[in-house]
C-alpha positions as a Markdown table, in Angstrom:
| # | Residue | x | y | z |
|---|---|---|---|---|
| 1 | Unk | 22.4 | -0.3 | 94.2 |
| 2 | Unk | 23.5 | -2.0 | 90.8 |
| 3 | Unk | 27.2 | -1.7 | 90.2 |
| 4 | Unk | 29.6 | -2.8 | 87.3 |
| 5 | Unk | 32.5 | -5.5 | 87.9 |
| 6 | Unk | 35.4 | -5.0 | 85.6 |
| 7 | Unk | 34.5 | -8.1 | 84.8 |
| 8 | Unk | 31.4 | -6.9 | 82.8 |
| 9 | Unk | 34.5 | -4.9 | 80.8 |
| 10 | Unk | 36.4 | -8.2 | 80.6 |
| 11 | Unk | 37.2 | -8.5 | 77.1 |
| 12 | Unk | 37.0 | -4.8 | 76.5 |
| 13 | Unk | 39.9 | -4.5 | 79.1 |
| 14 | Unk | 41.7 | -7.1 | 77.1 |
| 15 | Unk | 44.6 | -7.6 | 75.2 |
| 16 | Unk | 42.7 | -9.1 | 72.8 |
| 17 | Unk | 40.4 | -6.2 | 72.4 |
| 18 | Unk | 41.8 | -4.1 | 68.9 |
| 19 | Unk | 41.5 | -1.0 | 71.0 |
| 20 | Unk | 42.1 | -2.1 | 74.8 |
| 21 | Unk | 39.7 | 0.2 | 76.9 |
| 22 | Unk | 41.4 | 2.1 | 79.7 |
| 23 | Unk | 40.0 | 2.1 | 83.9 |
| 24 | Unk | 39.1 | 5.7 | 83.1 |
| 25 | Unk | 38.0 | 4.1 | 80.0 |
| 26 | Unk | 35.2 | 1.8 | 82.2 |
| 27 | Unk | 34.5 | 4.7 | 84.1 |
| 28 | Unk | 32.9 | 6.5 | 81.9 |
| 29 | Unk | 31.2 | 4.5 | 79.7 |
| 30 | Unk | 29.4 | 2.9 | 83.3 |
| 31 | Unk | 28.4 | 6.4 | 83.8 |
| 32 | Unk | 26.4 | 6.0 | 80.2 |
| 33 | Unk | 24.5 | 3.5 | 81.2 |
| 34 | Unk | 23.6 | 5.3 | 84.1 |
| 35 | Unk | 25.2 | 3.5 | 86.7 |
| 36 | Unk | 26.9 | 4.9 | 89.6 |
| 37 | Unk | 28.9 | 2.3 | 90.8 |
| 38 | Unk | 31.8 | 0.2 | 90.2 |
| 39 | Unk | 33.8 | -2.7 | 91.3 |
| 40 | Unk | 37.4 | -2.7 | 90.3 |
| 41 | Unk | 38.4 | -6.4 | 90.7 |
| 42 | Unk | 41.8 | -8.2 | 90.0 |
| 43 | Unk | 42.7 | -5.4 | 88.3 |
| 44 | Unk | 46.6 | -5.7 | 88.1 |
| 45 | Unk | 47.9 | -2.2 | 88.0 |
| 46 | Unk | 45.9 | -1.5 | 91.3 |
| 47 | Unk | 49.0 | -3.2 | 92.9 |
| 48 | Unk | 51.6 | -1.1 | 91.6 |
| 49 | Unk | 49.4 | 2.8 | 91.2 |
| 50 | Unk | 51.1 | 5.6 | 92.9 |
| 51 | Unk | 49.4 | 7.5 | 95.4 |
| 52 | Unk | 49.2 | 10.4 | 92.5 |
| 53 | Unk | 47.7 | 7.6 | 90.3 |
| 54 | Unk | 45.6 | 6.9 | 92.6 |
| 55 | Unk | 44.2 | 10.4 | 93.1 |
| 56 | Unk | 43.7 | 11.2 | 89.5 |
| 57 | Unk | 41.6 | 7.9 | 89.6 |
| 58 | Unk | 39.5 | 9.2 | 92.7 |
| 59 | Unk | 39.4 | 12.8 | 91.1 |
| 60 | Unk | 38.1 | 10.7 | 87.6 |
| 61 | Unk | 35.6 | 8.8 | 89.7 |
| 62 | Unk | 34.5 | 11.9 | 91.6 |
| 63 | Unk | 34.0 | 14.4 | 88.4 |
| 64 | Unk | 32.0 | 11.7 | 86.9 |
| 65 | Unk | 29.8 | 10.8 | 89.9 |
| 66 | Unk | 30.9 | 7.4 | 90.0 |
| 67 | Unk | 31.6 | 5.3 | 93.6 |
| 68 | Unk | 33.8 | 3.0 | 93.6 |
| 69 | Unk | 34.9 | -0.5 | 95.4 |
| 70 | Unk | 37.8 | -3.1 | 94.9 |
| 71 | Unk | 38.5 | -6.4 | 94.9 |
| 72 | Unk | 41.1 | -8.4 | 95.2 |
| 73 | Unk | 42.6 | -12.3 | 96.3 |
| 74 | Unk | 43.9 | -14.1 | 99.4 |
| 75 | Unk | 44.1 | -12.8 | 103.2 |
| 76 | Unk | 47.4 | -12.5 | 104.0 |
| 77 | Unk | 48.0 | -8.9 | 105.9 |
| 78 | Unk | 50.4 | -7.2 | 103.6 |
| 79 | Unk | 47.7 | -7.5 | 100.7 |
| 80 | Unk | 44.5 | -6.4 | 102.9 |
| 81 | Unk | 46.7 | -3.5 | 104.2 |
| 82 | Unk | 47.7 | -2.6 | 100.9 |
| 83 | Unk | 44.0 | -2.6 | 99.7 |
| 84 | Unk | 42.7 | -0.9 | 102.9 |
| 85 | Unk | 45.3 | 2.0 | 101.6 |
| 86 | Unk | 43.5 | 2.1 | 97.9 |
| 87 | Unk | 40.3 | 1.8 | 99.3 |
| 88 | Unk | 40.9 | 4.9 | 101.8 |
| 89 | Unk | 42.5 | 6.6 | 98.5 |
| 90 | Unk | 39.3 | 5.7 | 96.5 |
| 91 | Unk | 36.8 | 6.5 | 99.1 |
| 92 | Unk | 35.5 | 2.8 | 98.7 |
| 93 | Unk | 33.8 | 1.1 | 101.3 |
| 94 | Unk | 34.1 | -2.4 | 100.3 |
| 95 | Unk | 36.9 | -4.5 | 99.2 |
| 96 | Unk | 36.0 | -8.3 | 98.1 |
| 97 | Unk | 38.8 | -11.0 | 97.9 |
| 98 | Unk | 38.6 | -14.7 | 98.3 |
| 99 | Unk | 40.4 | -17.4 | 100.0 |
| 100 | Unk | 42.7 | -20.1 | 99.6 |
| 101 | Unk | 41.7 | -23.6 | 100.0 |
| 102 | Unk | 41.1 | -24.4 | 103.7 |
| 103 | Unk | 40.9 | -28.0 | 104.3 |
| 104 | Unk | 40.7 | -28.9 | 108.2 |
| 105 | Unk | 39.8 | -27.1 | 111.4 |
| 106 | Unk | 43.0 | -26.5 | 112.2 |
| 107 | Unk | 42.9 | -24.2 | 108.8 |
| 108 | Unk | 40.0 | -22.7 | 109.5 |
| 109 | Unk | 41.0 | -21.5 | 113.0 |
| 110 | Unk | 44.7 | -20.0 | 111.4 |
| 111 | Unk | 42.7 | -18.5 | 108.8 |
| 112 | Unk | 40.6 | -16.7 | 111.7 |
| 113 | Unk | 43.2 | -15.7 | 113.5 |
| 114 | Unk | 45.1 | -13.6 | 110.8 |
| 115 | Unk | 42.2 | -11.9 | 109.7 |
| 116 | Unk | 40.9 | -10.9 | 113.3 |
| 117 | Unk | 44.0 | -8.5 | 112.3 |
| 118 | Unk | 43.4 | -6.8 | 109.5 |
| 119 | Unk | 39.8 | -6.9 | 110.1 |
| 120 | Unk | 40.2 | -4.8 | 113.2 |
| 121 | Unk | 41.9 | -2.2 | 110.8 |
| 122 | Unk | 38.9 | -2.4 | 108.4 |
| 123 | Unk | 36.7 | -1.3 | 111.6 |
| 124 | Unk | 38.5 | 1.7 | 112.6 |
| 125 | Unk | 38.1 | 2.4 | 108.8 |
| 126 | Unk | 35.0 | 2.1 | 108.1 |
| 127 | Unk | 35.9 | -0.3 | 105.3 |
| 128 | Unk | 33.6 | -3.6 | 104.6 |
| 129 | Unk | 35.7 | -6.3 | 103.6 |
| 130 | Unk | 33.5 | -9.6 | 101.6 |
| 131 | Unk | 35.1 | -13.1 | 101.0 |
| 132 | Unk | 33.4 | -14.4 | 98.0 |
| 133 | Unk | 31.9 | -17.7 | 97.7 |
| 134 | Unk | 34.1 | -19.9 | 95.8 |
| 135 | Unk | 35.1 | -23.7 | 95.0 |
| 136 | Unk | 38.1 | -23.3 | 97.2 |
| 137 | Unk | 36.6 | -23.3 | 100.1 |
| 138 | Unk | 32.6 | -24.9 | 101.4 |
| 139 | Unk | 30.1 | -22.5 | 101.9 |
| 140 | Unk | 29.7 | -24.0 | 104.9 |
| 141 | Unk | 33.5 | -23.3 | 105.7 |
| 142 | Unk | 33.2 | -20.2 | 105.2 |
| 143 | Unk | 30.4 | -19.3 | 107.0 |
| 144 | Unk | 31.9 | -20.9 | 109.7 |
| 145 | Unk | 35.1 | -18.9 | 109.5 |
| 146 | Unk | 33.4 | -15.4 | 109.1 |
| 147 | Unk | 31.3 | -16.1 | 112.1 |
| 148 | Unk | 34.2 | -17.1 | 114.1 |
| 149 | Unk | 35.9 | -13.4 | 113.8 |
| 150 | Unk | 32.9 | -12.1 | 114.7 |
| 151 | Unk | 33.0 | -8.3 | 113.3 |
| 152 | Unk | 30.0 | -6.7 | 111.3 |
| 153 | Unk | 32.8 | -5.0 | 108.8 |
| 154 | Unk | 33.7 | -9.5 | 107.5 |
| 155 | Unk | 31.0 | -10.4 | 105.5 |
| 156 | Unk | 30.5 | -12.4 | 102.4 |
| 157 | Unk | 30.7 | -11.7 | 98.2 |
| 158 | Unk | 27.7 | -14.1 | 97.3 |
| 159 | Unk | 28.6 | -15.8 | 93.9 |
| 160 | Unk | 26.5 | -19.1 | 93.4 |
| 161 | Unk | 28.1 | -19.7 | 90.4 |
| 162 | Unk | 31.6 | -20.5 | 91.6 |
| 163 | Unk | 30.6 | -23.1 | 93.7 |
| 164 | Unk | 29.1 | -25.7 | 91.4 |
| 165 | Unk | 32.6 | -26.5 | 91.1 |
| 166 | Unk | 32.9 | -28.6 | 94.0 |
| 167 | Unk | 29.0 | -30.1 | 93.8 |
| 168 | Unk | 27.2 | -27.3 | 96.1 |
| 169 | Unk | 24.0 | -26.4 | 95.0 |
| 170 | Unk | 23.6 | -22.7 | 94.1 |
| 171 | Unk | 20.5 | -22.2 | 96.1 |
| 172 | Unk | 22.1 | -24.1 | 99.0 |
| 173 | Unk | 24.7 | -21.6 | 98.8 |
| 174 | Unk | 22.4 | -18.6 | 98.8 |
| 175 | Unk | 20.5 | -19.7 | 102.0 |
| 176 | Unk | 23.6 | -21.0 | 104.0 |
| 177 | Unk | 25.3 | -17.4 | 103.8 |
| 178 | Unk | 22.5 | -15.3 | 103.3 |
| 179 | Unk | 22.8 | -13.6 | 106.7 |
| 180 | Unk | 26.2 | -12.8 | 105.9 |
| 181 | Unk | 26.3 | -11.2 | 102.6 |
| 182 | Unk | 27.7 | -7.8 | 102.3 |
| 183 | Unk | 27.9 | -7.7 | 98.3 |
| 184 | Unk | 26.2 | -9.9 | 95.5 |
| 185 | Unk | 28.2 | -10.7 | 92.3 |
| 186 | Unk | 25.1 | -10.4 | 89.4 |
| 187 | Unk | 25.7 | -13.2 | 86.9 |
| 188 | Unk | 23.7 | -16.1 | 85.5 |
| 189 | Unk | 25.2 | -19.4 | 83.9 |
| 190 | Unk | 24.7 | -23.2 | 82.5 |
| 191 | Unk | 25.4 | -26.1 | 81.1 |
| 192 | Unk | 25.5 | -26.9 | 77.4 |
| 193 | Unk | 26.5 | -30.2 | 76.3 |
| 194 | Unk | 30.0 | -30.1 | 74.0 |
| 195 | Unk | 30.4 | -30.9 | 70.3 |
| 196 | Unk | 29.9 | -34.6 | 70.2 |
| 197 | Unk | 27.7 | -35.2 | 73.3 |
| 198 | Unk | 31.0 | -35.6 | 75.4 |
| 199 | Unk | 30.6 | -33.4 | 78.1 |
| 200 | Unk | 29.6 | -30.2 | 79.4 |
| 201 | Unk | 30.7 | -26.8 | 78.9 |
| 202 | Unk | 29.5 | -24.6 | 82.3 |
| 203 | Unk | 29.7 | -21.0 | 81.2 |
| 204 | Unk | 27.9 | -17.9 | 81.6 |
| 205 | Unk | 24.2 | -16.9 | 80.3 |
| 206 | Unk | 22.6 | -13.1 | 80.0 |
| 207 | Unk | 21.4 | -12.5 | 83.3 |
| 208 | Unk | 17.6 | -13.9 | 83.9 |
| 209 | Unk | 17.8 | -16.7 | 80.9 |
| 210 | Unk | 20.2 | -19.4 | 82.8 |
| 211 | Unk | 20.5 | -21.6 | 85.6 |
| 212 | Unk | 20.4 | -19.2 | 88.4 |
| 213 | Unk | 17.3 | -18.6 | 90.3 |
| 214 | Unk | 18.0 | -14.7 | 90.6 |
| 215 | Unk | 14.3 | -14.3 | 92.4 |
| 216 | Unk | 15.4 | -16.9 | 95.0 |
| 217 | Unk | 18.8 | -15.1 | 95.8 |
| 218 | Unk | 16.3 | -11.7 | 96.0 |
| 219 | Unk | 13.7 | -13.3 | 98.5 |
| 220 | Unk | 16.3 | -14.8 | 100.4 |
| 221 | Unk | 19.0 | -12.2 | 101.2 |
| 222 | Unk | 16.7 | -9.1 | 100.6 |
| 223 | Unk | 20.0 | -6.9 | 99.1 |
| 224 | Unk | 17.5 | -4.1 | 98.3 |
| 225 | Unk | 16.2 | -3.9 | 101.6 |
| 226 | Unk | 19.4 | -4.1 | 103.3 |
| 227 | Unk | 21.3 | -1.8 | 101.6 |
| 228 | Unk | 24.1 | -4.5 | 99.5 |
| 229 | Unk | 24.8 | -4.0 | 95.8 |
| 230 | Unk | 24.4 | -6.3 | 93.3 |
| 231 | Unk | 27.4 | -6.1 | 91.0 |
| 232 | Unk | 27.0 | -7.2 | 87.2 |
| 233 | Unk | 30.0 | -9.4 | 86.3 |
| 234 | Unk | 29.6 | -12.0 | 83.0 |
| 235 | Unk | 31.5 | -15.4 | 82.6 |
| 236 | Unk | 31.6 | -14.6 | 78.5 |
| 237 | Unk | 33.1 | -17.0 | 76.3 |
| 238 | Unk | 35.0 | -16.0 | 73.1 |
| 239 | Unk | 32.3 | -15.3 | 70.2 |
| 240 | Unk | 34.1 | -15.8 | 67.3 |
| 241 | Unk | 36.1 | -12.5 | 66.8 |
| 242 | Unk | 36.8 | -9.7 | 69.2 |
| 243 | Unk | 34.3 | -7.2 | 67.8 |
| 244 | Unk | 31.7 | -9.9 | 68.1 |
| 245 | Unk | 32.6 | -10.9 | 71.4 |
| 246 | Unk | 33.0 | -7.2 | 73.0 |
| 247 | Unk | 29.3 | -6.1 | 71.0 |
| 248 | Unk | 28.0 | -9.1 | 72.9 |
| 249 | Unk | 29.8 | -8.2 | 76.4 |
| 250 | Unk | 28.3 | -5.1 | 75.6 |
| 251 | Unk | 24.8 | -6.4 | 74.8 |
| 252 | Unk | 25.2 | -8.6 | 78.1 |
| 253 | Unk | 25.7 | -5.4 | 79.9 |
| 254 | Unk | 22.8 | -3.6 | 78.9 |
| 255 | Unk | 20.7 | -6.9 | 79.5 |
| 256 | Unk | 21.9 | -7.3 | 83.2 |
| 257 | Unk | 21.6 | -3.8 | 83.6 |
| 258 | Unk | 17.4 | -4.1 | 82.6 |
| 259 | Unk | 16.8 | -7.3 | 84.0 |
| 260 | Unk | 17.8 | -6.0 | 87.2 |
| 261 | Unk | 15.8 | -2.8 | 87.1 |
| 262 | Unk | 12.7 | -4.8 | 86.0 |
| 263 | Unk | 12.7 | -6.8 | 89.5 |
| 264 | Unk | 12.7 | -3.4 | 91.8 |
């Protein structure tokens, strides 16, 4: 299924934005483009909503037809408790966070260890939880330390644009933890050379017209045929002014949205 990241509402959800759009807000103008699905991720005030905030949300979500799942950052239990207890409020089935740098084994195995805890939790809830692929950690890494707890509800966020940050090739990133993938972050990117010719700016691109090789990504984890979203998410930079930059988050949108449907 395609979803929208509140990251696709990035600069909408902004300060900078002249009117700031609400979560309700992003609800509803996702349903308008016909999507059923959204990923609230890094979304401050999820840490601080009431339990009556959090069912007006769900009652929101539900009167609009719109499913929902979370994200957040880091492992340690007190957070993945807290966002079981949203995603139970929500109905979600997926929460998505990330992990700190792990360096040595002896990282790796602590790592393990603490989320063999929470992750049993997850289980008896029916709740998938997806650590995305970023710079912090290899893809190889974390492969490695999803495979050592060992549960079908630990999976992995694919994002092959985070880790060309430390060197990995997308597509090596895409077959190492294709097997693993419970949720697939939708974004494309590349390089353009800096005023000058001294150095690169890496940034995103509408989805189909950068770097990423979103056919590979298809024919190698086969999201459709498995059941995992794909979640439309941008990497926009500033355009200039803020009604030019949210017309063109919007335009992105709309574009991701298409390209998507046209490779069904």
């Amino acid at each position: 299924m395609i979803g929208l990241s509140t990251y696709a509402f990035f600069w909408q959800l902004s300060e900078r934005a002249p009117v700031r759009l609400t979560l309700t807000g992003a609800l509803e103008a996702t349903r308008e483009l016909g999507i059923s699905l959204i990923q609230i991720c890094d979304y401050p005030a999820l840490d601080t909503m009431t339990d009556a905030e959090l069912s007006d949300l769900a009652e929101a979500a539900n009167d609009l037809g719109i499913s929902i799942e979370l994200g957040t950052r880091g492992i340690e239990p007190r957070r993945l408790d807290r966002f079981l207890h949203l995603a139970q409020a929500l109905d979600a089935k997926l929460v998505r966070s990330m992990l700190p740098g792990l360096d040595t084994p002896e990282e790796i195995a602590t790592a393990a260890a603490s989320l063999s805890g929470s992750v049993a939790a997850y289980e008896r809830a029916s709740v998938t939880l997806a650590l995305e692929t970023y710079e912090q950690v290899s893809t190889v890494d974390l492969v490695q330390l999803v495979n050592e707890v060992g549960s079908d509800q630990l999976g992995i966020c694919l994002d092959p644009a985070n880790v060309v940050a430390r060197l990995e090739l997308p597509r090596d990133c895409v077959e190492r933890s294709a097997a693993l993938v419970k949720n697939v972050h939708s974004k494309d990117f590349r390089f353009a050379r800096q005023d000058g010719w001294v150095g690169f700016t890496y940034s995103g691109a509408p989805l189909g017209t950068g770097l990423h090789d979103y056919q590979h990504l298809l024919a190698t984890v086969q999201p459709r045929e498995r059941g995992i979203n794909e979640i439309v998410e941008h990497w926009l930079p500033w355009q200039q002014s803020p009604e030019l930059t949210i017309q063109t988050e919007r335009e992105w949108t709309r574009d991701a949205i298409a390209y998507l449907r046209s490779t069904e």
